[in-house]
DRENLOTI-536307 format. One line per 5 residues: number of its first residue (from 1); for each residue x, y, z of C-alpha. Coordinates in steps of 0.02 Angstrom, whole numbers, plus 50000, padded with zeros to 5 digits. Each point is the difference from the previous one (the first is absolute). Last residue first. Example, Ala and Ser with C-alpha at 12.3 -4.5 7.8 and 13.67 -1.06 7.14 Angstrom:
% DRENLOTI-536307
2) 50684:49947:50357 ~ 49931:49828:50033
//
This chain:
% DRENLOTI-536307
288) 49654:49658:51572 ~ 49950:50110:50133 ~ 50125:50170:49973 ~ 49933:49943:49800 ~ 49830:50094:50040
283) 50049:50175:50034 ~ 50101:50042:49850 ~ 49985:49874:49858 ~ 49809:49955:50071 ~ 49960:50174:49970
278) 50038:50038:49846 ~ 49944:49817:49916 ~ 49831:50053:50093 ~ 50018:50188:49912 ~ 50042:49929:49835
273) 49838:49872:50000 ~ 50023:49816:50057 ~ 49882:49889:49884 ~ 49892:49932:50149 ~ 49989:49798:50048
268) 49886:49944:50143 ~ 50055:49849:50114 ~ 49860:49906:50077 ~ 50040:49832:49910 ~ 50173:50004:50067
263) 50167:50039:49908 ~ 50129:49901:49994 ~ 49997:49977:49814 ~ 49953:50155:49948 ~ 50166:50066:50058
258) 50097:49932:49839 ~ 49861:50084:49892 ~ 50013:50174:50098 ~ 50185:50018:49990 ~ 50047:50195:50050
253) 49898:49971:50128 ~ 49939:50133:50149 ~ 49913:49956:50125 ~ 49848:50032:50154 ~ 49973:49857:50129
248) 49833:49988:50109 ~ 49870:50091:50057 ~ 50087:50107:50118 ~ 50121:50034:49921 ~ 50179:49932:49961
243) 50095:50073:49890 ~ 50096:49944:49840 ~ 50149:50064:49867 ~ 50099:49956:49846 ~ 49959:49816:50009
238) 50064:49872:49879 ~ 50170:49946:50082 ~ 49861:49961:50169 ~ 49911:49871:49896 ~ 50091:49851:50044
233) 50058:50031:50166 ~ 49826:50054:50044 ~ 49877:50143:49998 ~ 49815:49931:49979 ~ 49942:50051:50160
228) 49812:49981:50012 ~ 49852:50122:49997 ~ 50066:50047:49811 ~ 50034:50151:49895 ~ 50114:50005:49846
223) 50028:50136:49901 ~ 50074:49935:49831 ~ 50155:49993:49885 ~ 50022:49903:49853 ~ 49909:50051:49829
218) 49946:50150:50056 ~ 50154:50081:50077 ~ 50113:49927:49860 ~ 49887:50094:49872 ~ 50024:50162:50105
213) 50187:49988:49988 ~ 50110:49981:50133 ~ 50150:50113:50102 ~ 50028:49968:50172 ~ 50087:50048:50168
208) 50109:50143:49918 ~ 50082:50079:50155 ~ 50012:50163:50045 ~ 49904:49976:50146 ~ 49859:49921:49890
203) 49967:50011:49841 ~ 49894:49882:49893 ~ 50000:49997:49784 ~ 49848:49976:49917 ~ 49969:49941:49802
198) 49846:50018:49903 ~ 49900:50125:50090 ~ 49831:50073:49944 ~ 49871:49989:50137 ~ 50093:49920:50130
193) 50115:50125:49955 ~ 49888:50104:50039 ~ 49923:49930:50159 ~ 50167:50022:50069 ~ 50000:50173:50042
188) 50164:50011:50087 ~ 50074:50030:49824 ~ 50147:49997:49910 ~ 49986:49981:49816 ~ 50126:49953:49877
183) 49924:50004:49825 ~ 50048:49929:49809 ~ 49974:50046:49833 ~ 50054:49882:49858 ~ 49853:49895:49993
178) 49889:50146:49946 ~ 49819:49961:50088 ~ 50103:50026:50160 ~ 49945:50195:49965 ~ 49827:49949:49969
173) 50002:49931:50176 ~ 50084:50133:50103 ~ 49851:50109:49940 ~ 49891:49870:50058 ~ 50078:50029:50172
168) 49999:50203:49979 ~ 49809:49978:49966 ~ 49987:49890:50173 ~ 50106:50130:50096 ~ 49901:50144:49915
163) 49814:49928:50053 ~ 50077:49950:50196 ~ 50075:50179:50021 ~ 50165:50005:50012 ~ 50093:50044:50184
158) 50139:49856:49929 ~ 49987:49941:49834 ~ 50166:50030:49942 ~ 50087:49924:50162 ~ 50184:50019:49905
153) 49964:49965:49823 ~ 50126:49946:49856 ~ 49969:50010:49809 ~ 50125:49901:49913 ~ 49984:50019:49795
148) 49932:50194:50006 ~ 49911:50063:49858 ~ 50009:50157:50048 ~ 49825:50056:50079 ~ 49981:49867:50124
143) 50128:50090:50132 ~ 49923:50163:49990 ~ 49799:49951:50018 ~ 50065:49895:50144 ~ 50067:50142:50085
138) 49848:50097:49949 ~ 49906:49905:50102 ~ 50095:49971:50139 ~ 49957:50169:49989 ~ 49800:50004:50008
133) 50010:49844:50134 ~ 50124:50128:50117 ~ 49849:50166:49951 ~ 50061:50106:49869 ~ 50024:50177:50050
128) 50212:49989:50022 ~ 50008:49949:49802 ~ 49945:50157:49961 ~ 49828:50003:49884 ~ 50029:50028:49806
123) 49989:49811:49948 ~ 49841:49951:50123 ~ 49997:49816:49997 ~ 49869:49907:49930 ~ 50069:49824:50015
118) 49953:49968:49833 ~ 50027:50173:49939 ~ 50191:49996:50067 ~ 50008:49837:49930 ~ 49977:50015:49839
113) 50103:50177:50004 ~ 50139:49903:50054 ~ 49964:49862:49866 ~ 50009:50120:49857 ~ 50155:50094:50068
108) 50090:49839:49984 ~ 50190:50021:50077 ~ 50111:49879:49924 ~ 50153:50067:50017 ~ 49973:50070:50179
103) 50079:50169:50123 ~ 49913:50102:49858 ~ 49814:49954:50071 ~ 50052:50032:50201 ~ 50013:50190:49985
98) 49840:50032:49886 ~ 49912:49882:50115 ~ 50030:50084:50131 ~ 49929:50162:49917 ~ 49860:49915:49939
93) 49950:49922:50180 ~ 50000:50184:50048 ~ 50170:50062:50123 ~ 49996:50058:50163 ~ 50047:49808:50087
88) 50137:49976:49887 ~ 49975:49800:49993 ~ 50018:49861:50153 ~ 49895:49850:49973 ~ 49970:49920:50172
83) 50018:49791:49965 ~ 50108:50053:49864 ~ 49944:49961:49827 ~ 50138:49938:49872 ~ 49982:49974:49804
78) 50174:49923:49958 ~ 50066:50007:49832 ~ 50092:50150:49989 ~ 50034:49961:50188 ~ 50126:49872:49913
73) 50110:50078:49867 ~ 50018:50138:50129 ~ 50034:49903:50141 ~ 50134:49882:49888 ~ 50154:49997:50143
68) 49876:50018:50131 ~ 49869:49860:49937 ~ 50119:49877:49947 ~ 49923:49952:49833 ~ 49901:49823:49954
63) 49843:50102:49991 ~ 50017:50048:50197 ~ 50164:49903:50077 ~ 50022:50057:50169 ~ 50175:49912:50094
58) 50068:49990:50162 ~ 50079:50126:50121 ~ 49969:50125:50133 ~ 49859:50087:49886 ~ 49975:50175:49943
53) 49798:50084:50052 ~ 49937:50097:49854 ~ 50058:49868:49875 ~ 49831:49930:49922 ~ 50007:49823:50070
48) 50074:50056:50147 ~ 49854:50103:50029 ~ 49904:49847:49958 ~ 50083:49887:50144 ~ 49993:50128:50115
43) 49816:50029:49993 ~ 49967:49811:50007 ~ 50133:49980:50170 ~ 49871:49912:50124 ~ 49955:50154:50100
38) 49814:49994:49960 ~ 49964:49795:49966 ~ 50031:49903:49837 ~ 49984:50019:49809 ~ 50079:50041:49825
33) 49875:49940:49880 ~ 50046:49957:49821 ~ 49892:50025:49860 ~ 50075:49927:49848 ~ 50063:50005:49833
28) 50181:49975:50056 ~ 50044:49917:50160 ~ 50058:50093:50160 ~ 50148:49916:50075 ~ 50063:49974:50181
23) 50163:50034:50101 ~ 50023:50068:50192 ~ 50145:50018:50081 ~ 49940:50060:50159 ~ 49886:50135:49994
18) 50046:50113:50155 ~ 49896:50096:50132 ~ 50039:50099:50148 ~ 50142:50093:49948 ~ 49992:49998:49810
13) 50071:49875:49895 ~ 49990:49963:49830 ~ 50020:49817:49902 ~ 49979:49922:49857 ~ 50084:49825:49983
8) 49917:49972:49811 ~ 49862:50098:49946 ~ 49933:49967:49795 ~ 49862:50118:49920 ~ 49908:49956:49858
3) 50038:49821:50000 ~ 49970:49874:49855 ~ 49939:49830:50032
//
């Protein structure tokens, strides 16, 4: 499979927090989710990506070229929204986007003005009157509006409105309709990616606990809930996380056919959503 962006031993340090080492791919021609808990080292990860924070060593590959020594070549390519857009805060949307426009090769004034009327966004009105939704906006107005082959989004959908984050989702869709576009997308609102994901990647502590593809999630993993224990020797390898309640026992699988087979008749079976895989990664695998 071909890799739009390639990590290898990354890592960055700060006083209190540290990614250690960490290495991972993003395939081509699909939406890949960057996920995990607040703190876990996302943010980091894509400012390192686009070279406003420098790294302590290791190696970002973004279209096969280093992505400090080719920043140029690259961000030409890149549509980027920040999980707070930051623009000239005086200045009309038409006026920003007068700045910005030059800055890419393959600016399309057609689409921007496309979207702009889609999204129905005021184009003489300073940036610092929109509401946060109106210029996250805008944001994304910006970085779909040259063609970009890599678009990356830090919390896009964040302090949306549920109508816009649903259109912006679909949007995301026709975009993947073009096999050679692809998406990294951090998000703490998993239901999205739930929603439109192909590939996820987990983060935690500076540490990348997983990466998976949606198809393997369906095909193999499952939320298991029984009254019995159904943890043993055998099974425990293909566990990523229990509890105990009240009712019974609560898991994680990352094997659901080989567990079937110790399981009792009372046992229900759910496909795990994002958020339960989320959850059972960080809080649930302290009891497995």
């Amino acid at each position: 499979m071909e890799h739009v962006i390639e990590i290898r031993s990354l890592r960055k340090e700060y006083k209190e927090f540290a990614l250690k080492d960490i290495s991972f791919d993003v395939p081509k021609g699909f939406i890949t989710g960057l996920i995990g808990p607040n703190g876990a080292g996302k943010t980091t990860i894509i400012k390192l990506l686009m070279n406003l924070v420098r790294r302590r060593n290791g190696t970002i590959t973004i279209f096969g070229l280093d992505n400090i020594e080719d920043e140029v070549q690259i961000k030409d390519r890149i549509g980027f929204v920040y999980d707070s857009p930051y623009f000239y805060e005086d200045l009309s949307l038409s006026a920003i986007k007068g700045m910005i426009a030059p800055f890419y090769s393959q600016w399309d004034e057609q689409q921007f003005q496309k979207l702009m009327t889609r999204f129905d966004l005021p184009k003489n009105k300073a940036f610092s009157s929109l509401s946060k939704g109106m210029k996250t906006k805008f944001a994304l107005v910006l970085a779909l509006s040259h063609n970009a082959d890599l678009i990356i989004l830090d919390e896009p959908t964040a302090g949306l409105d549920p109508v816009f984050r649903r259109e912006f989702l679909e949007m995301l869709g026709e975009i993947m309709l073009d096999a050679e576009k692809s998406v990294l997308f951090s998000t703490h609102i998993t239901s999205d990616l739930d929603r439109i994901g192909d590939y996820m990647i987990f983060v935690r502590n500076g540490e990348i606990v997983l990466t998976t593809s949606k198809v393997e999630v369906q095909e193999r993993w499952g939320l298991v809930k029984s009254r019995s224990n159904f943890i043993t020797a055998e099974t425990q390898n293909i566990i990523r996380g229990y509890r105990a309640r009240e009712y019974g026992f609560e898991a994680l699988t990352t094997d659901l056919p080989k567990l079937r087979g110790v399981l009792s008749a009372d046992a229900l079976v759910e496909r795990p959503t994002i958020e339960d895989i989320i959850f059972f990664l960080d809080k649930g695998e302290s009891h497995a």
